[in-house]
VEXNUDO-566053 format. One line per field, with one value per residue (C-alpha): x, y, z; residue number from 1; residue in three letters. Coordinates in steps of 0.2 Angstrom, whole numbers. Each point is the difference from the previous one (the first is absolute). Example, Ala and Ser with C-alpha at 12.3 -4.5 7.8 and 13.67 -1.06 7.14 Angstrom:
px [62/6]
py [-22/17]
pz [39/-3]
seq [1/2]
type [Ala/Ser]
This chain:
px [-116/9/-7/12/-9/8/7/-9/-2/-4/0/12/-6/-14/10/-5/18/1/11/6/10/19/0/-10/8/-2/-5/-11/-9/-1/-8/-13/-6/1/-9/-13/-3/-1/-13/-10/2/-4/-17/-4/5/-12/-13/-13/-8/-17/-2/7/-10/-15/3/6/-17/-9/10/-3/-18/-4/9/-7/-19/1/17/-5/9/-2/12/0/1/7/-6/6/-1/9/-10/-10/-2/8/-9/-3/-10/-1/-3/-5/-5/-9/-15/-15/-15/14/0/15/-3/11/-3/9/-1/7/11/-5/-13/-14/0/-6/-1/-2/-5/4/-8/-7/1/-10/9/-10/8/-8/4/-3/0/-16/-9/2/4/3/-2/6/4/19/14/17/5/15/17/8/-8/9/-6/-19/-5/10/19/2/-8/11/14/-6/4/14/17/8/16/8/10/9/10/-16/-3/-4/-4/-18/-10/12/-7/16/-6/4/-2/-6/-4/-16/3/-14/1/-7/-1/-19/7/10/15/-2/15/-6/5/-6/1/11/-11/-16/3/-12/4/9/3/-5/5/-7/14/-3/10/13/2/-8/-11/-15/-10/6/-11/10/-2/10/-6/-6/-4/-5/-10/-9/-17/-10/-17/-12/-15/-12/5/-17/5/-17/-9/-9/-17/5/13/-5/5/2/3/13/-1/-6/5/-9/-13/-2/15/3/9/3/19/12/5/19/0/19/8/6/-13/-12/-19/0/-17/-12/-10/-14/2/-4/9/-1/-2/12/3/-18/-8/-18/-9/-8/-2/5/18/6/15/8/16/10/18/14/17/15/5/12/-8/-18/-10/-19/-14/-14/-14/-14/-18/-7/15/6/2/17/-6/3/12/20/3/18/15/13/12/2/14/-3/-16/-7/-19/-7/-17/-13/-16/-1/-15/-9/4/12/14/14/15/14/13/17/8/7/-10/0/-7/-17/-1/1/-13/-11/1/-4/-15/-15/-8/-18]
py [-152/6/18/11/11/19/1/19/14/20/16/13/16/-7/-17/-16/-8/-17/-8/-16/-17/3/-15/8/7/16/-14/-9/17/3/-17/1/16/-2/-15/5/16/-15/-10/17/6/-21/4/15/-7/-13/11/4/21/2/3/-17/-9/6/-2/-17/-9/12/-10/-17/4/0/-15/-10/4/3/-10/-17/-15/-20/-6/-13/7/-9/8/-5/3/-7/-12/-1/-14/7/4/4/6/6/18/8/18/9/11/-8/11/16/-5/-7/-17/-13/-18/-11/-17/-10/-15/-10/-15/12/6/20/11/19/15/16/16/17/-4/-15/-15/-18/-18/-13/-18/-12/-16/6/9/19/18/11/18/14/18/3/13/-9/-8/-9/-3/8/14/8/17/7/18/15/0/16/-9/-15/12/6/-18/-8/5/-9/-6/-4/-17/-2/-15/-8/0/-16/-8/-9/-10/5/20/11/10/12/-4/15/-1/8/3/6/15/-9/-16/-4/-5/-13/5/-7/-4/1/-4/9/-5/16/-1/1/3/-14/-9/-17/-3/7/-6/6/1/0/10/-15/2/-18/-3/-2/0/-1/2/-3/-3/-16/3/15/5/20/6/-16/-7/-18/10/-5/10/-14/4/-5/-18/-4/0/-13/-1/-13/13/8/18/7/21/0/19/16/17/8/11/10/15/-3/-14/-10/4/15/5/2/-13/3/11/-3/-14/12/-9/-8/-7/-9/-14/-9/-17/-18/-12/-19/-11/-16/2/-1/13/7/6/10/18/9/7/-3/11/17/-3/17/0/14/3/10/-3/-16/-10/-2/-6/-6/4/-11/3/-13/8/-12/-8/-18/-13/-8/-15/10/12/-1/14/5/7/-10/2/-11/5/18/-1/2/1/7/-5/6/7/18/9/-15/-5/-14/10/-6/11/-9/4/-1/9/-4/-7/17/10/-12/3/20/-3/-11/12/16/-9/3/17/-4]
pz [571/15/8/5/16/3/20/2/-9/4/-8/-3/-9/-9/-7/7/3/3/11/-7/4/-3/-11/-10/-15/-9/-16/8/6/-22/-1/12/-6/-19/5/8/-12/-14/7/3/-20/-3/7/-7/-17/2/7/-14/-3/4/-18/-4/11/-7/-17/5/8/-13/-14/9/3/-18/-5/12/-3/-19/-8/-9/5/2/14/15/17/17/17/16/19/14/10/-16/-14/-18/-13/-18/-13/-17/-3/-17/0/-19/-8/-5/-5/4/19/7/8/10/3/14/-1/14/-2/15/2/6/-18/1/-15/4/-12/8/-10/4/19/0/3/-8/8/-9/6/-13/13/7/-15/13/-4/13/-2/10/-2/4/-1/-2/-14/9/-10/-8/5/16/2/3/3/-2/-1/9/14/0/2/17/7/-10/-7/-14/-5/-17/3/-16/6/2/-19/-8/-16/8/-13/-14/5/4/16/12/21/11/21/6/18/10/13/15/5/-4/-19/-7/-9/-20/-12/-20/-15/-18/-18/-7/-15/6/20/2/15/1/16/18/17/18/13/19/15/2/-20/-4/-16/6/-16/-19/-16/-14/-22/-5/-19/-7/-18/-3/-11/-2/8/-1/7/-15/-2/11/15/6/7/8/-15/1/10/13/7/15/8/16/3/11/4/-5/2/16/-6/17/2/16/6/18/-1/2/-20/7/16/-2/-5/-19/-4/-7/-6/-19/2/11/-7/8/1/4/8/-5/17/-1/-16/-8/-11/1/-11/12/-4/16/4/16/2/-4/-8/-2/-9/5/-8/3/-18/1/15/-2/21/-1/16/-2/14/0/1/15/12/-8/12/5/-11/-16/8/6/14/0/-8/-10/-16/-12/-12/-5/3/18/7/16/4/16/5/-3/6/0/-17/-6/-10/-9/-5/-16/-10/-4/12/18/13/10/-14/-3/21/-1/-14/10/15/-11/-12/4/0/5]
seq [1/2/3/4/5/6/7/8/9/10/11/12/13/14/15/16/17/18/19/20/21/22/23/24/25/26/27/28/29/30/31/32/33/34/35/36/37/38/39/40/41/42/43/44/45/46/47/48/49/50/51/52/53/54/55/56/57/58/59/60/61/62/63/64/65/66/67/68/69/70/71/72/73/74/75/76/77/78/79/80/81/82/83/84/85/86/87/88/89/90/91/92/93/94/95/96/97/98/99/100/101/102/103/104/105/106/107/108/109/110/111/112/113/114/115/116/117/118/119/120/121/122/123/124/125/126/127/128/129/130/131/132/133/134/135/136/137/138/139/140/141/142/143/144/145/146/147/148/149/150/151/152/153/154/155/156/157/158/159/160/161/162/163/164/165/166/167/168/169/170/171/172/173/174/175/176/177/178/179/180/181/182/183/184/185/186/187/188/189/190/191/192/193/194/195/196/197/198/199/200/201/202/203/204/205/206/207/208/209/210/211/212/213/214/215/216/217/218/219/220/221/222/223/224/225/226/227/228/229/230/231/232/233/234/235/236/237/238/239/240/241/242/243/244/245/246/247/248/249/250/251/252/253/254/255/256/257/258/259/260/261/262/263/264/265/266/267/268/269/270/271/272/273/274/275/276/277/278/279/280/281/282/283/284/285/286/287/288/289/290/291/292/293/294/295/296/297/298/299/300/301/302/303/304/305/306/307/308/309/310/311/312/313/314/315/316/317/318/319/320/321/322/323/324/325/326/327/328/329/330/331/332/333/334/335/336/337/338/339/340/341/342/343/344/345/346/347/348/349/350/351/352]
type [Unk/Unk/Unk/Unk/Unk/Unk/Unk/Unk/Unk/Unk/Unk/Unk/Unk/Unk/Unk/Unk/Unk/Unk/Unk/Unk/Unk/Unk/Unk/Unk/Unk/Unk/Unk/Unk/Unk/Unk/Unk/Unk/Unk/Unk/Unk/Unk/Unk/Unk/Unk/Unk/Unk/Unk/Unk/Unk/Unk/Unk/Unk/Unk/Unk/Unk/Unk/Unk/Unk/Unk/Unk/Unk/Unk/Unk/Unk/Unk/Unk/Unk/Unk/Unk/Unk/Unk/Unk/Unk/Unk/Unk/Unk/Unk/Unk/Unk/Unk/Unk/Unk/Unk/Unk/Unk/Unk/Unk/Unk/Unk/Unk/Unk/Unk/Unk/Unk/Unk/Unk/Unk/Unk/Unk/Unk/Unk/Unk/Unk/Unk/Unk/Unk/Unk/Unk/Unk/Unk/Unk/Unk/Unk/Unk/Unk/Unk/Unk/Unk/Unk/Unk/Unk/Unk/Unk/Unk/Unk/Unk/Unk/Unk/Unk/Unk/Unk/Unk/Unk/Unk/Unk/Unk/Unk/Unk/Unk/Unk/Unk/Unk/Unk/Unk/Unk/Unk/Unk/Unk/Unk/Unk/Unk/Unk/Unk/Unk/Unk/Unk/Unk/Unk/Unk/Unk/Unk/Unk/Unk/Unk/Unk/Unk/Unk/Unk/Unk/Unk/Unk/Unk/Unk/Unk/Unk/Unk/Unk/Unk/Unk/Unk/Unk/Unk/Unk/Unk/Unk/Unk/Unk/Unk/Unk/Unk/Unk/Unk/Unk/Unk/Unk/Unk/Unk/Unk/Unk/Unk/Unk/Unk/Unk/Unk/Unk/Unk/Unk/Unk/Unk/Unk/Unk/Unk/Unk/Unk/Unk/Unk/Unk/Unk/Unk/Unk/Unk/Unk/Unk/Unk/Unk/Unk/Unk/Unk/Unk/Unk/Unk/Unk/Unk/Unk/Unk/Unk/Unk/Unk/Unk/Unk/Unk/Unk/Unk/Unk/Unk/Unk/Unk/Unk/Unk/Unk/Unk/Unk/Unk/Unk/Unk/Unk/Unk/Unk/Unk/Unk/Unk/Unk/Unk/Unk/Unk/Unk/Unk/Unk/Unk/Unk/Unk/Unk/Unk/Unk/Unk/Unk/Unk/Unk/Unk/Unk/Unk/Unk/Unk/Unk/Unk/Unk/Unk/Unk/Unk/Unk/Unk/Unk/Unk/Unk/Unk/Unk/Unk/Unk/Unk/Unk/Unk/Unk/Unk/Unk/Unk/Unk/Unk/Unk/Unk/Unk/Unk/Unk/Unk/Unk/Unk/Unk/Unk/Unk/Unk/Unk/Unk/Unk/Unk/Unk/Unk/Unk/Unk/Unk/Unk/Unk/Unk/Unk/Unk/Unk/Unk/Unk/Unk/Unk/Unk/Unk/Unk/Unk/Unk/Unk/Unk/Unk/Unk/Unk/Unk/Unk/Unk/Unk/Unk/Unk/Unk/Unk/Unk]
C-alpha cells in the first residue's frame, strides 16, 4: 500500500490545517480519514472490558482444572522434535486427576494430582515423584486474573473462529504490555471454554511453539480407579522434590517485575541421566508466574562443575535458558519467554 506523506502543516486559530498535494483530491482526503478512523473503531471493537477478561480466564481456569475429557494432544516447538500424547482428565475418590501418556518410544505415563506430579517408566520398573504446580495443557492461566490484566490485553478475533477437533471455537490474542512476554493466540470450545488449541508468537510474528487437541471427547475420561501403576514390589521410586520447608528463600519473590513466586521446591538433580536414591536435595528450585508465561530459577546448593554444567545463554524455540555463577553458586534461569527476559531474571536472582 502506497503512503501518501502531507508537504507541511501549521496552525491557524487552534485548527491544525494541513497542507496537502494538489493531486490530492477532496475524495481521497474522505478516504484516508474514514479509513484510518475505521481501523481505530476495528481495534477497539476487538478490544475486550476488564470485566470480560476476567470473567474470560476465570471461565477457562475452571474447565481446564476441573472439566472431564479423553483426547490426544500434539505439542510442538520450533527446533524441536514433535510430539504427542494422550491426555485424559476425571474424579476418582472426589479429587480431579489427569493422566498423560506419551506416544513416543521412551514410553512415559504421568499422574498429575493435588500438585504432585508421579512419572512412572515402565521400561525400567521407576516412579519418580516431585512436588510441582503446573498442570501443563490445557490449562493456560495460573494465579489471579486481575493480575494477568496488569501485563496483557486481549483481543476477540472472530475471523479466527474454527471448527478444531469437531469443537466449534472462538480465537482471541493475548498481547503482552512489554517485551519480556510472548504474545499467545487461543482457541476455546464455546461449550465448555475448555481450550483446544494455544499457540505462542514471537516479535517477528513466527509460531514458535503450538500445543494443540487433534481428538477430544468432553465429558468423558479413561482414568480407572488404580491409578497406582507401580504396584508391584519390583517398582522402585525416586522423590523428585519437595516443598521447601524453610520461609526464606535464596531468590527475589518478584526478580522481575510481573513474575511473581508460585513455589520453590527443593530439589535433586540426576547426574547424566542416572537416578540415586540418595536422600539429599542438591538444589532450590523456585517457580514464578505472571499468569500466562511461567520462568524457573534454580540455584545449586555447592557450585557444580562445568562437567555437569553448560555456562551461557541460548533459545531454543520458545524456550530460552541463561546459565552462570551467581555469588558463587551455579544458577540457572528457564522459561518460555524471550532470551532477554531469563537474562534480567538471572541478573536479579539471587538475594543472599
Amino acid at each position: 500500500m502506497q503512503i501518501v506523506s502531507f508537504s507541511s502543516s501549521y496552525l491557524e486559530k487552534g485548527v491544525l490545517i494541513l497542507r496537502l498535494p494538489k493531486i490530492l483530491n477532496i475524495s481521497a482526503i474522505v478516504f484516508i480519514i474514514c479509513f484510518g478512523t475505521s481501523a481505530v473503531l476495528a481495534d477497539d471493537k476487538n478490544s475486550l472490558s476488564k470485566s470480560e477478561v476476567l470473567r474470560l480466564i476465570k471461565n477457562i481456569q475452571v474447565a481446564g482444572s476441573s472439566k472431564t475429557f479423553t483426547g490426544t494432544a500434539l505439542f510442538e516447538t520450533s527446533g524441536a522434535a514433535r510430539r504427542m500424547s494422550n491426555i485424559s482428565q476425571g474424579k476418582i475418590g472426589g479429587k480431579t486427576k489427569r493422566k498423560v501418556v506419551s506416544m513416543s518410544k521412551r514410553h512415559v505415563v504421568e499422574i498429575y494430582s493435588n500438585n504432585t506430579l508421579e512419572q512412572y517408566f515402565p521400561a525400567k520398573k521407576v516412579v519418580m515423584i516431585s512436588k510441582v504446580s503446573r498442570a501443563g495443557f490445557p490449562n493456560i492461566f495460573s494465579g489471579a486474573p486481575s493480575h494477568i490484566t496488569n501485563y496483557y490485553d486481549f483481543f476477540r478475533k472472530t475471523e479466527l473462529d474454527s471448527i478444531i477437533v469437531k469443537k466449534q471455537t472462538q480465537a482471541y490474542e493475548i498481547v503482552p504490555k512489554d517485551k519480556l512476554r510472548w504474545k499467545l493466540r487461543l482457541w476455546i470450545d464455546v461449550d465448555s471454554a475448555l481450550p483446544i488449541s494455544v499457540e505462542y508468537i514471537d516479535g517477528d510474528g513466527s509460531i514458535i511453539k503450538r500445543e494443540s487437541f487433534t481428538s477430544l471427547n468432553i465429558g468423558t475420561s479413561d482414568i480407572d480407579g488404580d491409578s497406582t501403576i507401580a504396584s508391584g514390589k519390583t517398582w522402585r521410586k525416586f522423590f523428585v522434590s519437595r516443598y521447601k520447608n524453610e520461609k526464606e528463600s535464596v531468590f527475589y519473590e518478584e526478580p522481575v517485575e510481573g513474575f511473581k513466586l508460585v513455589n520453590c521446591f527443593d530439589s535433586k538433580f540426576h547426574r547424566s541421566g542416572k537416578m540415586s536414591s540418595d536422600p539429599d536435595y542438591n538444589q532450590n528450585h523456585c517457580l514464578f508466574s505472571d499468569g500466562v508465561a511461567h520462568v524457573s530459577l534454580v540455584a545449586f546448593y555447592e557450585r557444580e562443575s562445568n562437567v555437569y554444567f553448560k555456562v551461557g545463554n541460548w533459545t531454543k524455540g520458545c524456550s530460552s535458558f541463561k546459565s552462570g555463577i551467581v555469588s558463587n553458586r551455579s544458577v540457572i534461569s528457564f522459561g518460555c519467554v524471550p532470551k532477554e527476559t531469563v537474562q534480567v531474571f538471572f541478573n536479579n536472582s539471587v538475594a543472599r
